[in-house]
C-alpha positions in Angstrom: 146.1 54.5 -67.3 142.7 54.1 -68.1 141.2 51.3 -70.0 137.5 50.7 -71.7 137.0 47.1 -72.1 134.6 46.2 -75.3 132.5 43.6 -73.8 130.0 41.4 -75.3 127.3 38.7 -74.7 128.0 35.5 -75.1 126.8 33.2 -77.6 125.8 30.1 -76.8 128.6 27.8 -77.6 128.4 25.1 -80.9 128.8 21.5 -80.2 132.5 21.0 -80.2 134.1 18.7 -82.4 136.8 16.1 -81.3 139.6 18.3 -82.1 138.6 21.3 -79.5 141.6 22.2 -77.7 141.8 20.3 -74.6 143.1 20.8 -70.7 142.9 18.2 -68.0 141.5 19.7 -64.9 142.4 17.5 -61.7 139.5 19.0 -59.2 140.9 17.4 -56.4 143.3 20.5 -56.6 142.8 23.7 -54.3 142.5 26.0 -57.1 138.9 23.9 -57.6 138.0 23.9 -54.5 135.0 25.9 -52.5 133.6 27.5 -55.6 130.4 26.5 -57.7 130.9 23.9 -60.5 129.4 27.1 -62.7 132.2 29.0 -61.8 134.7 26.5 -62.7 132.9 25.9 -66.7 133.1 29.5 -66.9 136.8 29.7 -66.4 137.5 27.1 -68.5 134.9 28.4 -71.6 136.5 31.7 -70.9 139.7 30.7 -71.6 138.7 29.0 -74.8 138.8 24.8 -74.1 135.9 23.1 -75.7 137.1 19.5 -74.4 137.9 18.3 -70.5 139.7 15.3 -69.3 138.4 15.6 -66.0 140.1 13.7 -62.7 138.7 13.4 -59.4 135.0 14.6 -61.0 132.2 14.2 -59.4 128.6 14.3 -61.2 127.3 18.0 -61.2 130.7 19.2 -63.0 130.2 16.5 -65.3 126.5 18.0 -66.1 127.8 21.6 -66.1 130.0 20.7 -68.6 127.5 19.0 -70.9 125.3 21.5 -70.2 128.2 24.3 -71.8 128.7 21.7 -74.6 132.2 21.2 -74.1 133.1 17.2 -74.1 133.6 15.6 -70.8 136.3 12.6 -70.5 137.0 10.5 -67.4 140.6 10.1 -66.7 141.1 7.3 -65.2 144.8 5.5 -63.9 144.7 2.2 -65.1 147.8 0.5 -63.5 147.2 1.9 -59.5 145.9 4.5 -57.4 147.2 7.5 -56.0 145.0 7.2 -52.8 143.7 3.6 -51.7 140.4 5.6 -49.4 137.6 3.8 -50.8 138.8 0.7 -52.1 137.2 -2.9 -50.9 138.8 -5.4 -49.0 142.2 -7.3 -50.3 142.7 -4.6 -52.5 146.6 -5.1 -50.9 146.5 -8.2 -53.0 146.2 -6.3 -56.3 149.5 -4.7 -55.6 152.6 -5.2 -58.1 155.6 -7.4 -56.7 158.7 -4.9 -57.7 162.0 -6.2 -58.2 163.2 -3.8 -55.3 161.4 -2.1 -52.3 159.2 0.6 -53.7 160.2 4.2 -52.1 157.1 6.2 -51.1 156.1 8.1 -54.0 152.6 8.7 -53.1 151.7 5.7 -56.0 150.2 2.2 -55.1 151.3 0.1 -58.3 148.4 -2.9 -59.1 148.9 -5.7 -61.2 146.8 -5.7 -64.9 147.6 -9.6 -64.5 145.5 -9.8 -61.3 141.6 -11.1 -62.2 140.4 -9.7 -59.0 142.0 -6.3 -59.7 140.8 -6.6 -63.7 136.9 -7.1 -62.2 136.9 -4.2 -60.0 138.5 -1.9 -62.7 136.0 -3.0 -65.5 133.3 -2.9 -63.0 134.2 0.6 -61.1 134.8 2.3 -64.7 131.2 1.6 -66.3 129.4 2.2 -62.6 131.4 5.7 -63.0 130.4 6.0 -66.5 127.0 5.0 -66.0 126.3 7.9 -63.4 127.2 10.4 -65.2 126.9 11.6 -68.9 130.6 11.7 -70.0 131.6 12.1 -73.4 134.4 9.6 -73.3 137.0 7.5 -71.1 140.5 8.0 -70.8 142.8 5.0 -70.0 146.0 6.6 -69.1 149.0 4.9 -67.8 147.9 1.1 -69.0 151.6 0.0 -68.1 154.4 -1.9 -66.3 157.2 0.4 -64.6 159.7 1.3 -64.9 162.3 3.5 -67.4 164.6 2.5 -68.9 165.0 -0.9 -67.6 165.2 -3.7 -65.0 168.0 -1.6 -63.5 164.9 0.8 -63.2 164.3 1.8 -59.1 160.7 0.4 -59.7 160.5 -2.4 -62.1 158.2 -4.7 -61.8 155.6 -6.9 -62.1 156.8 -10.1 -60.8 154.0 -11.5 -58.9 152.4 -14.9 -58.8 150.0 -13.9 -61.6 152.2 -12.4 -63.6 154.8 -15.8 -63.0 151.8 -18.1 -64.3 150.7 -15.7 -67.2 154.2 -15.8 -68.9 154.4 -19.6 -68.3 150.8 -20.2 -70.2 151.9 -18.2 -72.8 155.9 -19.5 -72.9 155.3 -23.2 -71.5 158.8 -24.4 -72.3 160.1 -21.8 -70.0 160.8 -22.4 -66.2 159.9 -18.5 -65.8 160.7 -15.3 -65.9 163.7 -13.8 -65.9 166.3 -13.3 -62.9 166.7 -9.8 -62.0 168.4 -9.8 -59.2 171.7 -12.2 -59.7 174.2 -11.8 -62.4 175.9 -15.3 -61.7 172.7 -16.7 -62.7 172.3 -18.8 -66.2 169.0 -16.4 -66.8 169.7 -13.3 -65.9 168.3 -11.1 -67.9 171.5 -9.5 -69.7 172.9 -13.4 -70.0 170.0 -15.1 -71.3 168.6 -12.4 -73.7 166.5 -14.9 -75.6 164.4 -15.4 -72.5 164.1 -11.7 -71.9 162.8 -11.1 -75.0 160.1 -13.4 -74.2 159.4 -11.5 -71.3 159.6 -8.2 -73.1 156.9 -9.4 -75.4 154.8 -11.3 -73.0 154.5 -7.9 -70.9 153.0 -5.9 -73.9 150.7 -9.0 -74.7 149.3 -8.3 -70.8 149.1 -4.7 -71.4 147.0 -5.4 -74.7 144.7 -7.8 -73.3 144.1 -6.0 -70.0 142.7 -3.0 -72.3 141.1 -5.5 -74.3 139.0 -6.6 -71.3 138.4 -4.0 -69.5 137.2 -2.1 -73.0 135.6 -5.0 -75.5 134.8 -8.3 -73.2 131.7 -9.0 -71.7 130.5 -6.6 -69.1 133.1 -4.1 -70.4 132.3 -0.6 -71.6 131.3 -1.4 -75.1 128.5 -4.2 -73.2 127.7 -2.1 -70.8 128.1 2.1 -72.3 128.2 1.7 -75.7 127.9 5.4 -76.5 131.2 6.2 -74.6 133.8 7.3 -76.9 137.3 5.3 -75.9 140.8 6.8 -75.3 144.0 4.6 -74.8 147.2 6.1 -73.9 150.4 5.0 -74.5 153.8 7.1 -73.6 156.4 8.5 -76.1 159.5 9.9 -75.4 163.0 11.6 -76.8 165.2 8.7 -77.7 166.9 6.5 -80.3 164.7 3.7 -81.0 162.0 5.0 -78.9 159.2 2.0 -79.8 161.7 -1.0 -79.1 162.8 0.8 -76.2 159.3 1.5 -74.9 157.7 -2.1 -75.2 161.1 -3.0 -73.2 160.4 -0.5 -70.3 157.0 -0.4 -69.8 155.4 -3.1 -71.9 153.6 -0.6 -74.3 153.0 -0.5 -77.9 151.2 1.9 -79.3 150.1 -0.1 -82.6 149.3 -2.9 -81.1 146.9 -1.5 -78.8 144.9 0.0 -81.1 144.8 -2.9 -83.5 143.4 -4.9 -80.8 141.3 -2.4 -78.6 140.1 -0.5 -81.7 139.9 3.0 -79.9 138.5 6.2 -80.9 141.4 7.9 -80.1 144.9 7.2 -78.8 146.5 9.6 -76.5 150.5 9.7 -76.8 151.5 10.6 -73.2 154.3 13.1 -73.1 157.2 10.6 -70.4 158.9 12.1 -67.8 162.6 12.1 -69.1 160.9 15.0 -71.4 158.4 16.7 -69.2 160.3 17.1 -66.8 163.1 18.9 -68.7 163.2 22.6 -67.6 163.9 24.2 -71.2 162.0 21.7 -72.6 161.2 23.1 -76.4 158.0 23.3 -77.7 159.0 21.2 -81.0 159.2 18.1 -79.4 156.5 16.6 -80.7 158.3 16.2 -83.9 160.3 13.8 -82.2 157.8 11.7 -81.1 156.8 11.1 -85.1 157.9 7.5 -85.1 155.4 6.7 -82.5 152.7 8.5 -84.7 153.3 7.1 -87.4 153.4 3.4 -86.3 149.5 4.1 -85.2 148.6 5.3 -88.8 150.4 1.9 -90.0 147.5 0.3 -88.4 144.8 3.1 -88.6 145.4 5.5 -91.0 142.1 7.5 -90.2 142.2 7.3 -85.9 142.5 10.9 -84.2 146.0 11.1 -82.1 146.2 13.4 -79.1 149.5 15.0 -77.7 149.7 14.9 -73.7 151.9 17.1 -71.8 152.6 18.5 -68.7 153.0 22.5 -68.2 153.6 22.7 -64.3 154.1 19.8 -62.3 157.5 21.1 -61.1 158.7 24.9 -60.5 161.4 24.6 -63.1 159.1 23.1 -66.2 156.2 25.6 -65.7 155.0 26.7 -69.1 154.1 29.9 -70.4 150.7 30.1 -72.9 152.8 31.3 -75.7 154.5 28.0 -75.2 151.1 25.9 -75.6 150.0 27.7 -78.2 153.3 27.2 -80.2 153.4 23.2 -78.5 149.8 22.9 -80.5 151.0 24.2 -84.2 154.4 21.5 -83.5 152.0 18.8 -82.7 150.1 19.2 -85.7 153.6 19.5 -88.0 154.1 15.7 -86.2 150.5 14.2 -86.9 148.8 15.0 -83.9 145.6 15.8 -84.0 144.9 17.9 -81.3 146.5 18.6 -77.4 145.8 18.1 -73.6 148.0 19.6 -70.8 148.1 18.5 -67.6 146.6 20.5 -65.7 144.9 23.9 -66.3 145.5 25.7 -62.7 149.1 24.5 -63.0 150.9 26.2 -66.1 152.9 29.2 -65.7 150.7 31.9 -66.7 148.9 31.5 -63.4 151.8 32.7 -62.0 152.3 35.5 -64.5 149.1 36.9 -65.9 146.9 39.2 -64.2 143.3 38.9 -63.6 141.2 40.2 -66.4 137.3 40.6 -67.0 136.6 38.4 -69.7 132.3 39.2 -70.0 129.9 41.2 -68.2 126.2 39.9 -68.2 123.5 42.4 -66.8 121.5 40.3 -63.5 117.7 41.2 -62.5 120.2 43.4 -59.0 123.3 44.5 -60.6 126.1 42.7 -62.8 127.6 39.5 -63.0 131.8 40.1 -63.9 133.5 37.0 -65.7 137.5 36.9 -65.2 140.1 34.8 -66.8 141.2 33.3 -63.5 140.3 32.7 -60.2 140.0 36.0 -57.7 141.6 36.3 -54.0 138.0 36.8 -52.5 139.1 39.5 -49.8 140.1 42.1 -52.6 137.2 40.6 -54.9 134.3 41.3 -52.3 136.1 44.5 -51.0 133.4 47.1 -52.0 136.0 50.1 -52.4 137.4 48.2 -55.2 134.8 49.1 -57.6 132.7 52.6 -58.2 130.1 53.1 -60.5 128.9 56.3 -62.9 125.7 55.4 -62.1 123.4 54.4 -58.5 126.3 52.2 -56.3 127.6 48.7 -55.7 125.9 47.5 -52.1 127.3 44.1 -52.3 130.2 41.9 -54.5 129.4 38.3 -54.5 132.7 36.3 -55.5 132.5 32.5 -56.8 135.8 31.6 -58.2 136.6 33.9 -60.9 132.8 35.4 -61.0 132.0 38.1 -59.5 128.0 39.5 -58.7 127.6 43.3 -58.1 124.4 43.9 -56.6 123.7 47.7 -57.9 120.9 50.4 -56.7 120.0 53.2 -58.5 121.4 53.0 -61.6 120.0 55.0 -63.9 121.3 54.0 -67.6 124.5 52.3 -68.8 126.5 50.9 -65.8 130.4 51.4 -66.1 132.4 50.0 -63.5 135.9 51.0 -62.6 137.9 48.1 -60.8 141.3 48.4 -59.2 142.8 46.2 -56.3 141.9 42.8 -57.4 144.4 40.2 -57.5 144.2 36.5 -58.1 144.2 34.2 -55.7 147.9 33.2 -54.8 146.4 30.7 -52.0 145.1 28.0 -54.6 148.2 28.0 -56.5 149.9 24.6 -56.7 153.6 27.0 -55.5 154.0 29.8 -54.0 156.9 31.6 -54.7 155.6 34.6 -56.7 153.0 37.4 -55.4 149.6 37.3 -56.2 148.6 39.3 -59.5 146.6 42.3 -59.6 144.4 44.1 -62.3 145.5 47.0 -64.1 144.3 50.0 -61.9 141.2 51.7 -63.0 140.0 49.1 -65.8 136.9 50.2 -67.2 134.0 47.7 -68.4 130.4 48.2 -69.8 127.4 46.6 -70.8 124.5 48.7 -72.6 121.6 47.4 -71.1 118.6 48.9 -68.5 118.6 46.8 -65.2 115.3 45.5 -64.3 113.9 48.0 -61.5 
């Protein structure tokens, strides 16, 4: 069947405000890879996000996104590294002393207790947010592991620094807790007063890292005072869900924005609910206690939702899922929404590739799709035909396409058939690649330049 898609120049976008809808891009991913930063702000303006929270960036994507007027955010971990290329020497001193081996989980833990560590964080976050012109900072994942509790396979930290911290701040206590023996007089389950010393003195070192890093001297206030700030804290489906939080991993949401005074506080979706295969889109309402313990302490501060729609095969979610996850979130006081990540949720699996724009080029046509195009079927001349002159070339960049055209005399209307996206740059592959409906039809009204 035959289809005429309307099709319709651009405007040039408005400055977004700070509730846009949001996606986290991660372009460290395949699915970003080998195509132009132009491409990639196309894709994402296409599919209607007017704020990025962008990993693994690099400056040009940065511009290109200013440049589009969507806001830019650096997400940055706060509590380790998933790769340890690049940092300086002794960096294996930062690390965090666990309570049991760690098993390899592609994480390297560091300690927020560790001055060394706290310099080169403060001091490798406003080097990155001097070079480029980012909107504002994300500080995800501030916090100690691990959930639910000591019992926890990583728990932790129980290094030296950590050892002295708790004793400054608890001086008529020998130290921490035991985790490890139950015959001992201060295990952790035995001699609960002491634990709930430790439970406290663990939120105070999550609250004063951010602090640091965010209002002390040579900090990003100093240093970028026009970057917005974003802290992150983590929510999650439970009975008493704030005691039980600043037990497992020393965060508290209204504390840290008493003390850091953000401009907005992300709620991180936790992994006991992301990773939930049926996982409903109302859940946000459960995370209201959380919510509203932040507008105890500001009423008037913007709250984000994060979740995750894709990280595993079984929790891959659908757009009509996101869109519904985005009402919920409001209905629970949330301002706006970030996923992680864009190339990730299930409709990349599902939905076919679609042209989105059409803009006339001095040679030919320049074809804007919703996703990101197999280039062999994309650049395959037979693909397309024209009413008028012919297609001598297909240029593909990511989900752009540029047909150089001779001869047209008139309107250009291109049919397309035999595209599909590009499987490939999926993050799994266990469905085929999707193709375009056979014989879609798109226009622009315009005279090419001879």
């Amino acid at each position: 069947m035959e289809r005429l898609i309307p099709i319709l120049f651009l405007i040039a976008c408005p400055v977004v405000s700070q509730a846009a809808r949001s996606i986290t891009l991660d372009v460290s991913f395949p699915y970003y890879q080998e195509r132009s930063d132009e491409s990639i702000v196309e894709e994402i303006r296409a599919n209607d996000f007017g704020d990025i929270r962008l990993i693994s960036a690099k400056p040009p994507l940065v511009e290109a996104f200013k440049e589009a007027n969507i806001q830019t955010w650096l997400l940055t971990f706060m509590n380790g590294a998933y790769s340890t290329a690049g940092l300086p020497d002794g960096w294996k001193n930062w690390q965090m002393k666990l309570s049991k081996p760690a098993k390899p989980d592609g994480f390297t833990y560091f300690c927020c207790n560790n001055p060394a560590y706290r310099k080169w964080k403060r001091d490798q976050l406003v080097e990155a947010l001097s070079a480029s012109e980012y909107y504002g900072v994300d500080l995800v994942e501030p916090y100690f592991p691990g959930y639910p509790d000591p019992t926890a396979d990583i728990y932790g930290c129980l290094c030296d620094h950590c050892v002295a911290a708790f004793k400054k701040m608890y001086p008529e206590m020998k130290g921490p807790p035991d985790f490890s023996d139950p015959k001992s007089p201060r295990y952790w389950k035995t001699d609960k007063a002491l634990y709930e010393r430790w439970v406290g003195f663990r939120v105070a070192s999550v609250v004063s890292y951010l602090d640091e890093i965010v209002n002390g001297a040579e900090g990003i206030r100093d240093k970028c005072p026009k970057i917005k700030i974003s802290t992150w804290s983590l929510a999650v489906d439970i009975p008493n869900q704030i005691a039980k939080l600043r037990e497992s991993e020393g965060l508290d949401a209204a504390a840290i924005v008493k003390r850091v005074k953000p401009d907005m506080h992300v709620v991180q979706t936790h992994w006991p609910d992301w990773m939930k295969p049926g996982l409903s889109a109302k859940y946000p309402l459960k995370y209201k206690p959380v919510v509203d313990s932040i507008k105890e302490v500001t009423p008037l501060l913007p709250i984000m939702l994060q979740a995750d729609i894709g990280s595993r095969v079984e929790m891959r979610r659908s757009r009509s899922w996101l869109n519904d996850l985005e009402k919920r979130a409001r209905e629970a006081g949330f301002e706006s929404v970030t996923s992680y990540e864009y190339s990730i949720g299930n409709y990349m699996y599902t939905e076919a590739p679609k042209v989105v724009k059409v803009e006339a080029e001095p040679d030919g046509l320049k074809l804007v799709f919703n996703k990101r195009l197999d280039a062999t079927t994309a650049s395959n001349l037979s693909n397309y035909s024209v009413n008028t002159g012919r297609v001598d070339y297909a240029k593909v960049d990511g989900n752009t396409v540029r047909l150089s055209i001779s001869g047209a005399d008139g309107e250009i209307e291109v049919t397309i058939s035999g595209l599909t996206d590009d499987e490939s740059r999926r993050l799994y592959h266990d469905k085929p690649a999707r193709k375009i409906e056979d014989n879609t039809r798109v226009s622009l009204t315009e005279e090419l330049d001879e």
